[in-house]
N, C-alpha and C positions, 0 to 999 in steps of 0.2 A: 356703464360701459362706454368708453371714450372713441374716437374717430379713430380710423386705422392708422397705421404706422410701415413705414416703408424703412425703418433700419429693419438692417441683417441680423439674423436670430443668432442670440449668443449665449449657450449654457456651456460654463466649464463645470470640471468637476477635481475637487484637488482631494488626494487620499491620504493621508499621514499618521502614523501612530494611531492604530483605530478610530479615526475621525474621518468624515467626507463632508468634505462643502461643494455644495452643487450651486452656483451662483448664476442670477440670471441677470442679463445684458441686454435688454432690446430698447433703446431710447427712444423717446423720455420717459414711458409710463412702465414698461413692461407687459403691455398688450399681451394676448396669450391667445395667437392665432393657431389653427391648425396644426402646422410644423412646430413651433414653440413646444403645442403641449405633446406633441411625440419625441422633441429630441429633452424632455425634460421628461417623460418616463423613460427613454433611454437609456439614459442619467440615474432616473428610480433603479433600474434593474442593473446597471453597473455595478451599484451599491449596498447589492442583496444580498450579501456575504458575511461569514460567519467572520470573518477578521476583521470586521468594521463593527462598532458597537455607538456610537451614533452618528448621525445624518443629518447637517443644516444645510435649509433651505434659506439662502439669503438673496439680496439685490444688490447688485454692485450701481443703482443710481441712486443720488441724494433726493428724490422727488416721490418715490413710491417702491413697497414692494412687488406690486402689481394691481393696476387700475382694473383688471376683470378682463374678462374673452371680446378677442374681436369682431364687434359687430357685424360684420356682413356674413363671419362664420356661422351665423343667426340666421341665415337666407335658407330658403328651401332646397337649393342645392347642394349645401356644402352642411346643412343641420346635421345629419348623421354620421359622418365623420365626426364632427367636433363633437358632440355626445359622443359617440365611442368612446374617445381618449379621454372626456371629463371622467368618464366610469371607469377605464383604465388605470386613471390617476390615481380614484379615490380604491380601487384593490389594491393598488400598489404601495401606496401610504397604509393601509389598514392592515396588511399584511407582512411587510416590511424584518426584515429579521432586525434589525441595530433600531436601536431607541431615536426619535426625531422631533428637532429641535427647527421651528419657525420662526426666524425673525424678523418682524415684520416694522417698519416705519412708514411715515408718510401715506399717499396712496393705498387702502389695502382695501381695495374692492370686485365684489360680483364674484367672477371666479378666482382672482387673486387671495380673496379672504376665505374662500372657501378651502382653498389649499393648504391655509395656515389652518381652519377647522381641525384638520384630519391629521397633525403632528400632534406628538404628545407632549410637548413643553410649548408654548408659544412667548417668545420675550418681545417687547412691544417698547417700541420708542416712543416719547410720552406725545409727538407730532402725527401719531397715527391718528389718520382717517379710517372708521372700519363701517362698510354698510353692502349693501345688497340692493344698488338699483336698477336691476332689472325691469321690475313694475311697472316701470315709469316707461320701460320700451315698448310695453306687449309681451310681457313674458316673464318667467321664474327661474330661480337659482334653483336646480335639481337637489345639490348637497345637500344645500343647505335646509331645504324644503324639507330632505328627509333625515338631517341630525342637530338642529337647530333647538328645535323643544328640548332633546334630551342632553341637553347640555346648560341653555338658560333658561327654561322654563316655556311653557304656550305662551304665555302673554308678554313674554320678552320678544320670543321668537316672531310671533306676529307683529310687534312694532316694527323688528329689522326685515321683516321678510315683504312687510308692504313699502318698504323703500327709507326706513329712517337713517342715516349716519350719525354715529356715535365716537365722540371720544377715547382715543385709548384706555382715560382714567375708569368711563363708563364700561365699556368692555369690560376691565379688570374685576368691576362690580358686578358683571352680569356675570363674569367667569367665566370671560371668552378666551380670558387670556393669564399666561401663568403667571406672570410681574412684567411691571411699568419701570420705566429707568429713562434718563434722559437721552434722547438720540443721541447725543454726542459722548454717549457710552456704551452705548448700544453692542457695538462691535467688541468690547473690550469686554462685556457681560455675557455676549454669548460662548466668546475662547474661553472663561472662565469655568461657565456651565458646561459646555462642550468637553473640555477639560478633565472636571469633576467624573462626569457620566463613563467618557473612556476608560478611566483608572479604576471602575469596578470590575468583576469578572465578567467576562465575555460570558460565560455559562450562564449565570444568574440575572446578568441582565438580560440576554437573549428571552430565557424562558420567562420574564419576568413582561417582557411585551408580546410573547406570544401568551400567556395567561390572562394577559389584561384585555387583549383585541380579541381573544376566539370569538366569545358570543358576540361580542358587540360588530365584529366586520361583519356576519354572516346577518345579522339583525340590520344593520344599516345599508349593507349589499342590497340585500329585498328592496326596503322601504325605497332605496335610489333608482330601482330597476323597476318598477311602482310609478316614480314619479316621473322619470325618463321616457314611461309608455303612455303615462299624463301626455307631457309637455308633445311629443309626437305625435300623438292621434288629434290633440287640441289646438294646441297653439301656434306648432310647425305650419301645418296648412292653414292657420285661417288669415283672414282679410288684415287684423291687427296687427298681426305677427310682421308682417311684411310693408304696415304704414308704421310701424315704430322705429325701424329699420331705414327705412326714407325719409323720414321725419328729422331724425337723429344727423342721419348723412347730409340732410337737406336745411339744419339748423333753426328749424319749425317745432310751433308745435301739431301734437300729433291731431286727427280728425278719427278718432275710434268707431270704430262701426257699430259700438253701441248692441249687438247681439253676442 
């Protein structure tokens, strides 16, 4: 999770021929403070409509899809908030009527990679970065905590969940991700895919992602909402939580209290 960021939060949303692109703007990383991740469920729910059949999530900067949530949203004051809308996100992704397409390059960490978790196609620039370092702050990726195994495996999951970063090519093999392609195609691969997916029937696809997500939102809802009451009761109040935090902002390493 990287230091805060003082540009202005920028999510458009463009609608055309059953397609939406929700593009996000906040330079240089795409931090995903507070505000961000509300006016990007915004965004999510603008987009819940039977005349959209799919939904990319992209980054209009060259440096990252998004580096993960901003740190201080980590503090004890503003922790529940920012979990709210993390769980809000992931209902909204999981339940989603039009099919969703994450493109991700560069940058794709913490919460940023968790976002792309929770779409159903993910196309991956071959310069992505994808990891989960939270660990390193005092504290855990919720999503990911709770859909991580059942995508690449426990012993996968636990490498990335205790802080590794892995390659696009990796991903692809762990089967994080749906296809690798060279950044500088990236964009050209996803209008294609995007494309494709449109031009089926709205009826078929539709029921086709509400078929695939029933059990598994309602299964991974739980598990989130499980991990959320974890990361709350545990990590929000203790002494770690809040030297990781300082540490981070303070460009030290951390002193863990060891309990």
């Amino acid at each position: 999770m990287p230091a805060p960021e003082k540009a202005s939060v920028s999510i458009t949303v463009q609608i055309r021929d059953g397609s939406a692109r929700i593009t996000l703007d906040r330079p240089p990383l795409n931090v995903l403070d507070v505000e961000m991740l509300r006016r990007l469920n915004d965004a999510l729910r603008e987009c819940d409509a039977r005349s959209i059949r799919v939904v990319v999530l992209r980054s209009a900067l060259p440096r990252a899809f998004s580096a993960g949530v901003e740190v201080r949203d980590h503090s004890a004051g503003r922790l529940e908030a920012m979990l709210s809308e993390v769980r809000e996100n992931a209902r909204l992704l999981l339940t989603l009527t039009p099919a969703t397409i994450a493109a991700i390059h560069g940058s794709t960490l913490g919460g940023g990679a968790e976002i792309a978790l929770l779409c159903d196609v993910i196309l991956a620039g071959d310069d992505t970065v994808f990891g989960f370092p939270e660990i390193k702050l005092g504290a855990f990726p919720p999503v990911a905590a709770a859909c991580l195994a059942e995508i690449c495996g426990s012993p996968r999951a636990t490498r990335l969940l205790l802080g590794e970063s892995i390659t696009a090519a990796t991903a692809e093999t762990f089967g994080l991700v749906s296809r690798v392609v060279p950044t500088t195609q990236l964009s050209e691969t996803v209008d294609r895919v995007a494309g494709e997916l449109a031009a089926h029937s709205g009826v078929a696809l539709h029921a086709l992602t509400s078929a695939t997500r029933a059990q598994r939102a309602s299964a991974l809802l739980q598990r989130l909402d499980a991990a959320i009451a974890t990361y709350q009761a545990t990590v929000g109040p203790s002494l770690d939580a809040k030297e990781g935090i300082d540490a981070f902002l303070e460009k030290r390493a951390p002193a863990w209290s060891h309990r």
